[in-house]
C-alpha positions in Angstrom: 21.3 -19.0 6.6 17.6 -18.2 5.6 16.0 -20.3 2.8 16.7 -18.8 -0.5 19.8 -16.3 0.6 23.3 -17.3 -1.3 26.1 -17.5 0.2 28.1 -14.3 1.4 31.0 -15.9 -1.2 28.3 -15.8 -4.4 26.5 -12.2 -3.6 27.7 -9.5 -5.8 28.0 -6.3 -5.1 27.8 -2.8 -6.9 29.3 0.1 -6.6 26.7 3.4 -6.1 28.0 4.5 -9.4 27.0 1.4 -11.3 23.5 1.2 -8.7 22.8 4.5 -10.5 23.4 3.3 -14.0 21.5 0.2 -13.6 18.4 2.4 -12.4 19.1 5.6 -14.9 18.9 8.0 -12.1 21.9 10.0 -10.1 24.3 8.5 -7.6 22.7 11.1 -5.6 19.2 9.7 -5.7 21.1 6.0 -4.9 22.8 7.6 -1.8 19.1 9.1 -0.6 18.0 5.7 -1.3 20.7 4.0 1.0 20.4 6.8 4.0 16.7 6.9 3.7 16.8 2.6 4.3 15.3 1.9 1.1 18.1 0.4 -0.2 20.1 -1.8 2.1 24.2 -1.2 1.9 27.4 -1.9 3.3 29.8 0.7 3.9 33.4 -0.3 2.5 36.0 2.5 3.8 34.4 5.7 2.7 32.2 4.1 0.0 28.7 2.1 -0.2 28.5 -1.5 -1.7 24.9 -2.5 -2.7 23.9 -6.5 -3.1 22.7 -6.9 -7.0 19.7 -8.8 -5.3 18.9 -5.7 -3.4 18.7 -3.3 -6.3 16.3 -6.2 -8.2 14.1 -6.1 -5.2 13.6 -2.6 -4.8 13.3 -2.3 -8.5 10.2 -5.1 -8.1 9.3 -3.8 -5.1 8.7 -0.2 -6.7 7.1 -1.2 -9.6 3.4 0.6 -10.5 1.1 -1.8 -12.6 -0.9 -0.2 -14.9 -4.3 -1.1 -13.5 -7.1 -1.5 -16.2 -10.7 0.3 -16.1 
């Protein structure tokens, strides 16, 4: 196991439906996210799980600083 991953037992993960909430946009933009590679998922039956860590570090990833003159 890589320093700072948790154990398979401790990760949670979200449904796309609650991805979408947690980000205010459509399951449909979470879905282009996970096909596109953006956003790393597992596929459980005919559904997508996403790791809560995953969404945090896209979401910190993504974010645009408001850069100062």
């Amino acid at each position: 196991m890589a320093s700072g991953e948790r154990p398979l037992s401790e990760v949670v993960f979200l449904t796309v439906a609650e991805v979408a909430a947690v980000m205010r946009v459509s399951k449909m933009t979470v879905y282009r996210l996970v096909h596109s590679g953006h956003l790393p998922a597992i596929r459980v039956g005919r559904s997508f799980r996403v790791p809560e860590q995953a969404v945090h570090d896209y979401l910190r990833e993504s974010y645009v600083g408001v850069e100062t003159a």
